[in-house]
C-alpha positions as CSV (number, residue, x, y, z in Angstrom):
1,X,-33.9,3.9,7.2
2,X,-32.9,0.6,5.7
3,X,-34.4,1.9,2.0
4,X,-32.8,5.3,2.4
5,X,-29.4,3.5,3.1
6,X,-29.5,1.7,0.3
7,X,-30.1,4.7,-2.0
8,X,-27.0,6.7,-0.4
9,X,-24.8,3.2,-1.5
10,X,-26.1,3.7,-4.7
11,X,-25.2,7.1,-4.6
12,X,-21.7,6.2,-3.1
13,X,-20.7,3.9,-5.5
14,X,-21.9,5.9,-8.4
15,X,-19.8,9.1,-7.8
16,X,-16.4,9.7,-10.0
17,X,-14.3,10.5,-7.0
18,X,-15.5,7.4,-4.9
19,X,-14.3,5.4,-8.4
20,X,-10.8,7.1,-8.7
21,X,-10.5,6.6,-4.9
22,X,-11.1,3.0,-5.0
23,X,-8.9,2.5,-8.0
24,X,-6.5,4.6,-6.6
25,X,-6.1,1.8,-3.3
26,X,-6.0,-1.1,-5.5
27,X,-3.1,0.9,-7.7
28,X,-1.1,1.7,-4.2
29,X,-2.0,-1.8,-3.2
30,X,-0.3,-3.6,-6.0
31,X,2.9,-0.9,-5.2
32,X,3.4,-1.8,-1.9
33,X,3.4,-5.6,-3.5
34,X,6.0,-4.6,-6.0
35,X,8.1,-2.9,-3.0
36,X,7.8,-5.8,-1.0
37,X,9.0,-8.3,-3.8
38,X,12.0,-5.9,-4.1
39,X,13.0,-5.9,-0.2
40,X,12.4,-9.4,-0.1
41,X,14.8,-10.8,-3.1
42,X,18.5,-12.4,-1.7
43,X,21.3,-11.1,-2.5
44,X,22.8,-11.8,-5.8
45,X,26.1,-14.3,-6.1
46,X,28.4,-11.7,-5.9
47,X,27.0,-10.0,-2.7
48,X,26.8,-13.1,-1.3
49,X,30.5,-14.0,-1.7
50,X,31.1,-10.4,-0.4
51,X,29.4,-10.9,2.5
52,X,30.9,-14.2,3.0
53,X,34.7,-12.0,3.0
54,X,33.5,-9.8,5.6
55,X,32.9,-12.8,7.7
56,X,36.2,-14.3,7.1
57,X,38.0,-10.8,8.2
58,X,35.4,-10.2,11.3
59,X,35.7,-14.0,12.5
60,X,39.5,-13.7,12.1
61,X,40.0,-10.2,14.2
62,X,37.2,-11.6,16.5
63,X,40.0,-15.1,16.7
64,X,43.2,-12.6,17.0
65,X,41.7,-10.1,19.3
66,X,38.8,-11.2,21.7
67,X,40.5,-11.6,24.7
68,X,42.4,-8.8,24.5
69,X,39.4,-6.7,23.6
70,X,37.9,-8.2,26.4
71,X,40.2,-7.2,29.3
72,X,40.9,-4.1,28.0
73,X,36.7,-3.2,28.2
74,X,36.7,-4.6,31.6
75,X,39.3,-1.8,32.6
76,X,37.6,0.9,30.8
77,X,34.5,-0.4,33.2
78,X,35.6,0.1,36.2
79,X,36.4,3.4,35.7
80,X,32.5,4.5,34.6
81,X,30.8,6.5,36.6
82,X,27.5,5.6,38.1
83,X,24.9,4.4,37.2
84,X,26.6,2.4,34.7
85,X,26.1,-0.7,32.5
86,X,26.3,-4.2,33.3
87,X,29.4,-5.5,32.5
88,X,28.0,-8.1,29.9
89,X,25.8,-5.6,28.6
90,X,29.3,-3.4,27.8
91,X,31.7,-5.9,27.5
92,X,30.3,-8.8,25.3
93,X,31.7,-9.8,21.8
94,X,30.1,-12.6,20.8
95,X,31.4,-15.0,18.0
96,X,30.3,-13.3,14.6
97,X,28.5,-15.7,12.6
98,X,27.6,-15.6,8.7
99,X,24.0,-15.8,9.1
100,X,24.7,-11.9,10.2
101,X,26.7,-11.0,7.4
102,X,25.1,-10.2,4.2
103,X,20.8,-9.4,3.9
104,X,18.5,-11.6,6.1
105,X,15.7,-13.5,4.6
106,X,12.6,-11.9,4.8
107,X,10.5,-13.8,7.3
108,X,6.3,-13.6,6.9
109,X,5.4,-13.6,10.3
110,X,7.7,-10.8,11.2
111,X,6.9,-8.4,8.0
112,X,3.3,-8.6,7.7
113,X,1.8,-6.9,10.8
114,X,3.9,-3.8,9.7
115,X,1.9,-4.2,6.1
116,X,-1.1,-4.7,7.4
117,X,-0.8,-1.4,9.4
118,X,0.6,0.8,7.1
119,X,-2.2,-0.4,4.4
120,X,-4.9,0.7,7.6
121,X,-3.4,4.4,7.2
122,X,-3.7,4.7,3.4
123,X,-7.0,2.9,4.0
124,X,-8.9,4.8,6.6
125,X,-6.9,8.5,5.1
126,X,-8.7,7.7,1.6
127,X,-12.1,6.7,3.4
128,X,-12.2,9.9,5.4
129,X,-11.1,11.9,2.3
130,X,-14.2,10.0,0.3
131,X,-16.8,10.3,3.0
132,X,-16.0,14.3,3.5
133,X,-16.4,14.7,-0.5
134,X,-19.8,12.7,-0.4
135,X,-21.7,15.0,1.6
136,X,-19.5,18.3,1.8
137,X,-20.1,18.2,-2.2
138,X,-24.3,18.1,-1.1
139,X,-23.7,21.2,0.7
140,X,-21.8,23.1,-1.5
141,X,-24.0,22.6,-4.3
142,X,-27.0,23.3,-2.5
143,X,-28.1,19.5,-3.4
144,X,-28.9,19.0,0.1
145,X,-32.0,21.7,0.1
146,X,-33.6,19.4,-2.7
147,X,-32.8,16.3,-0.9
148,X,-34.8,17.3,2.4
149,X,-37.9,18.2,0.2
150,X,-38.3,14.3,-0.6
151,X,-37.1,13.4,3.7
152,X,-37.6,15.9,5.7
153,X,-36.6,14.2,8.5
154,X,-33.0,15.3,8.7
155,X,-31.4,12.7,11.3
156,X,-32.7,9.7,9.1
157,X,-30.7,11.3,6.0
158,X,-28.2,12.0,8.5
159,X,-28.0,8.7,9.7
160,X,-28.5,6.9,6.5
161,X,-25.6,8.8,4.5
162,X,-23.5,7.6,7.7
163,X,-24.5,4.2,7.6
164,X,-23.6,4.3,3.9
165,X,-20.1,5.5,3.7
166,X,-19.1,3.0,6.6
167,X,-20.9,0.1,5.2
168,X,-19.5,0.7,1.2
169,X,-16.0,0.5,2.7
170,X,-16.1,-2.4,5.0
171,X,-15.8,-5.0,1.4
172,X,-13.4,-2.4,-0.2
173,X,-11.0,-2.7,2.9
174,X,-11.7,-6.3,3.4
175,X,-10.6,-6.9,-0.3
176,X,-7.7,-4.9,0.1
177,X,-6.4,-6.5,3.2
178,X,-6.9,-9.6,1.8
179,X,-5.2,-8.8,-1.5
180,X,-2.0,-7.9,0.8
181,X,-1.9,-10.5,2.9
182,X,-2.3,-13.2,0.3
183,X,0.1,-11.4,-2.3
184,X,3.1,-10.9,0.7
185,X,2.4,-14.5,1.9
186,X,3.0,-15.6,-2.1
187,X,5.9,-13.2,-2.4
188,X,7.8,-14.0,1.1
189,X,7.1,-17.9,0.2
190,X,8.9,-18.0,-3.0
191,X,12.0,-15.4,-2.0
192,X,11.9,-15.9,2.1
193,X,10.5,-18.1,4.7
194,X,7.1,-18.3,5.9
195,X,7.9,-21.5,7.8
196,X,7.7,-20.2,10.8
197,X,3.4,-18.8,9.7
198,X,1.6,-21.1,12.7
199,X,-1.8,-20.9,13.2
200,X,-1.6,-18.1,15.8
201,X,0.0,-15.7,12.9
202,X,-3.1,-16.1,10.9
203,X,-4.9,-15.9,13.8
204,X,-3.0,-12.9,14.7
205,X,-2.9,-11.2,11.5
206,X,-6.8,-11.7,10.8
207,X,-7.3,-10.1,14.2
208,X,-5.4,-6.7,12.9
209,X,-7.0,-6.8,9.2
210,X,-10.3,-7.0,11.1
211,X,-9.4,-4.1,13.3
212,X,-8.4,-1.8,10.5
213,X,-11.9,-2.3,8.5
214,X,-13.3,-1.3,11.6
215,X,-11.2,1.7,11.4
216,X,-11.5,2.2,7.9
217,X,-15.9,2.7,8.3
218,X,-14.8,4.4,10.7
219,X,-12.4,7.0,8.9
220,X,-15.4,6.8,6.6
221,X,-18.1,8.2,8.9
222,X,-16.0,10.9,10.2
223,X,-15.3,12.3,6.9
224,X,-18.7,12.7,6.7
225,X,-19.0,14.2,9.9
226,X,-16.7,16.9,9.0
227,X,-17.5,17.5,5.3
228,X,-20.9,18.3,6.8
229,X,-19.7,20.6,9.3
230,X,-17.0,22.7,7.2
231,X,-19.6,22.0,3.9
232,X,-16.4,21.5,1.3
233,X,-14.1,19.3,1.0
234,X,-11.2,20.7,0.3
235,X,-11.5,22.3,3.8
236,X,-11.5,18.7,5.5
237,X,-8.6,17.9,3.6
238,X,-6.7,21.2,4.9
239,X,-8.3,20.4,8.2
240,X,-6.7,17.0,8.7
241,X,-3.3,18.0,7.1
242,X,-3.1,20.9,9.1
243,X,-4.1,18.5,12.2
244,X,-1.1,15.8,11.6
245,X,1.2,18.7,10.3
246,X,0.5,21.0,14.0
247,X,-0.5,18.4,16.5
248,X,0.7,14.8,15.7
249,X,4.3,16.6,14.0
250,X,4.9,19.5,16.5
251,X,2.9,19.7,19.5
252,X,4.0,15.6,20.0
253,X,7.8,16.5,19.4
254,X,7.6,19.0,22.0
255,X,5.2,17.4,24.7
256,X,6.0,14.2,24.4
257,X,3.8,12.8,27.6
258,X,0.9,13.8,25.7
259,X,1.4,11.2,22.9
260,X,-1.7,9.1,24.4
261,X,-3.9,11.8,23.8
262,X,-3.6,12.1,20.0
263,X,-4.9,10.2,17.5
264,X,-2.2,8.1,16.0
265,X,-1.0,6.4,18.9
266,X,-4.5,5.8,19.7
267,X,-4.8,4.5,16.5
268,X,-1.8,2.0,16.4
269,X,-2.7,1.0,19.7
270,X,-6.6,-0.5,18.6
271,X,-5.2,-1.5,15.0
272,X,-1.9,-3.3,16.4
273,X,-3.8,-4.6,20.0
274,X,-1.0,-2.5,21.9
275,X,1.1,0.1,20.5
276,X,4.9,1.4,21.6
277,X,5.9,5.5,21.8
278,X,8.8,6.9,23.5
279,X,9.3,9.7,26.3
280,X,12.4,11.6,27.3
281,X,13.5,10.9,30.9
282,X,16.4,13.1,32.7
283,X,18.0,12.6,35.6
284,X,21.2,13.7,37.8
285,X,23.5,11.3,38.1
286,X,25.2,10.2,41.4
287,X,28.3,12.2,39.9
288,X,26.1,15.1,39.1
289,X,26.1,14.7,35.3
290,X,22.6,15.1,33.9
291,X,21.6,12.6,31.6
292,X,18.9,12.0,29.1
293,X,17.3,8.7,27.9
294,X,14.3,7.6,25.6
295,X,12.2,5.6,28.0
296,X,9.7,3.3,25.8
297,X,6.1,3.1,27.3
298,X,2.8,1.0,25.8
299,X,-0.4,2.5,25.3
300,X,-2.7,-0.7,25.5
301,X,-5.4,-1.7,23.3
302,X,-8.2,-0.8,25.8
303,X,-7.0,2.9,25.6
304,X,-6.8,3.2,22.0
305,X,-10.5,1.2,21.6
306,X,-12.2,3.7,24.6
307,X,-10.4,6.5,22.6
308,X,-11.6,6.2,19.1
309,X,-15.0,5.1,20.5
310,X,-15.5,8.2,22.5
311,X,-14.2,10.4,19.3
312,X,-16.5,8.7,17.0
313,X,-19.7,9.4,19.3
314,X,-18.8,12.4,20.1
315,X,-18.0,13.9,16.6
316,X,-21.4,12.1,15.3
317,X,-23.8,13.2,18.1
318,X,-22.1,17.0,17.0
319,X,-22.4,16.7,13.5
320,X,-26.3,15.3,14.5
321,X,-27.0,18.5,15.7
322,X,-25.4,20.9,13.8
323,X,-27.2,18.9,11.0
324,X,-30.7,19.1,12.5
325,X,-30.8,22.6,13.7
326,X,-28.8,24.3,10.7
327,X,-29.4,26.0,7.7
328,X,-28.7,24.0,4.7
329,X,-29.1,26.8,2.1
């Protein structure tokens, strides 16, 4: 198993579309560097003293007119029907200050977990798309057949050209992550503030970069899984799109409660240790006026771990099958 692993690395690594792939995330990588030194430059002199003006007029009307505004909130309060807001929920106007006027710095700790997650999707989407191409491309050449004649024994192949794609793209994605995470925390340290990075931020960060290699083999195995059942690519491409387009786009808009059954949230949820979606909740009102609000629930960490664990063994023991007791010609 160990030897025939090893030859489907090879084998991995040597293909031209596991090349342009790689090269491909490490040309999106330094992009979504280039992005994030754009968001996180100051504001030029001029904005600057802009934003400084509106301060100057919003402090002065806040001077002028607080009280007034005040009072004249409280009336329109008592005159809400129920259930309403708290009074300082409605009614507050706090002293505008010029730290909010103008473009915030961009702060490490706060920045990164979003970069870390949104480099898991582009990770794990161009693993899948990889590991469907590495053996639907054996099947529809017929390269499969010849392969058996050397191993007849089809779950060891099986298993082996698994192993393989997950393993190749555990250092590809650890590489990756690390080139983001070091590159932001360069970036936000020369044009914002990463004073605030403690020890539990790297530890925290780490934790989520770890997470999405796991999801990354992961991503990696699947494609496998369902190049071998559909035997093309370009049909587990179409598959997946048709998958986000139809379930995660529509069928989530539409039934909402259903969000923690599809794979995204799922997804966030083991990636980010916790993830956030929102349901809509109506209700009649005390004055009989129906009204609608976006609720926000948490899908934990356990659900989305459970989830993708019992997807993975699920879709492997199927393509396992199909694999042993199918036709390869």
């Amino acid at each position: 198993m160990i030897r025939l692993t090893k030859v489907e690395l090879r084998r991995l690594t040597a293909r031209r579309l596991t090349m342009i792939g790689v090269a491909g995330l490490f040309v999106i990588t330094a992009l979504l560097l280039v992005a994030t030194w754009f968001d996180a430059r100051p504001l030029s002199a001029a904005e600057q003293q802009q934003a400084e003006r509106q301060f100057q007029l919003a402090h002065k009307d806040w001077v002028d007119h607080a009280a007034e505004n005040r009072a004249q909130c409280e009336e329109d309060w008592k005159t809400q029907p129920d259930p309403k807001p708290t009074l300082e929920d409605m009614c507050a106007y706090p002293e505008p200050k010029l730290e909010d006027f103008g473009k915030p710095p961009t702060v490490f700790a706060q920045v990164m977990p979003d970069l870390l997650q949104g480099s898991s999707y582009f990770l794990a989407f161009a693993a899948f798309l990889i590991g469907a191409s590495f053996l639907g491309a054996e099947f529809s050449s017929g390269a499969i057949g010849n392969w058996l004649t050397f191993e007849p024994r089809r779950l060891r192949v099986y298993g082996s050209k698994l192993l393989a794609a997950a393993t190749g793209f555990v250092p590809i994605a650890a590489v990756v992550l690390a080139v983001v995470l070091l590159g932001t925390y360069l970036i936000v340290d020369h044009l914002g503030d990463t004073a605030g990075t403690t020890s539990k931020t790297w530890g925290d960060l780490s934790a989520i970069g770890g997470r999405s290699v796991v999801t990354t083999a992961l991503a990696a195995a699947l494609g496998c899984v369902v190049g071998l059942l559909l035997r093309h690519t370009a049909a587990a491409i179409g598959l997946v799109m048709a998958y986000l387009v139809l379930a995660e786009g529509v069928f989530a808009a539409f039934l909402e409660k259903a969000q923690p059954w599809l794979v995204k949230v799922n997804f966030d949820a083991f990636v980010r240790h916790d993830a956030q979606y929102y349901v809509t909740e109506c209700k009649t009102g005390n004055d009989g006026s129906y009204i609608c609000d976006y609720v926000q629930k948490t899908l934990t960490f356990e659900h989305g771990a459970w989830y993708l664990a019992i997807l993975a063994v699920v879709a492997i023991a199927l393509g396992g099958w199909v694999f042993h007791h199918r036709d390869v010609n």
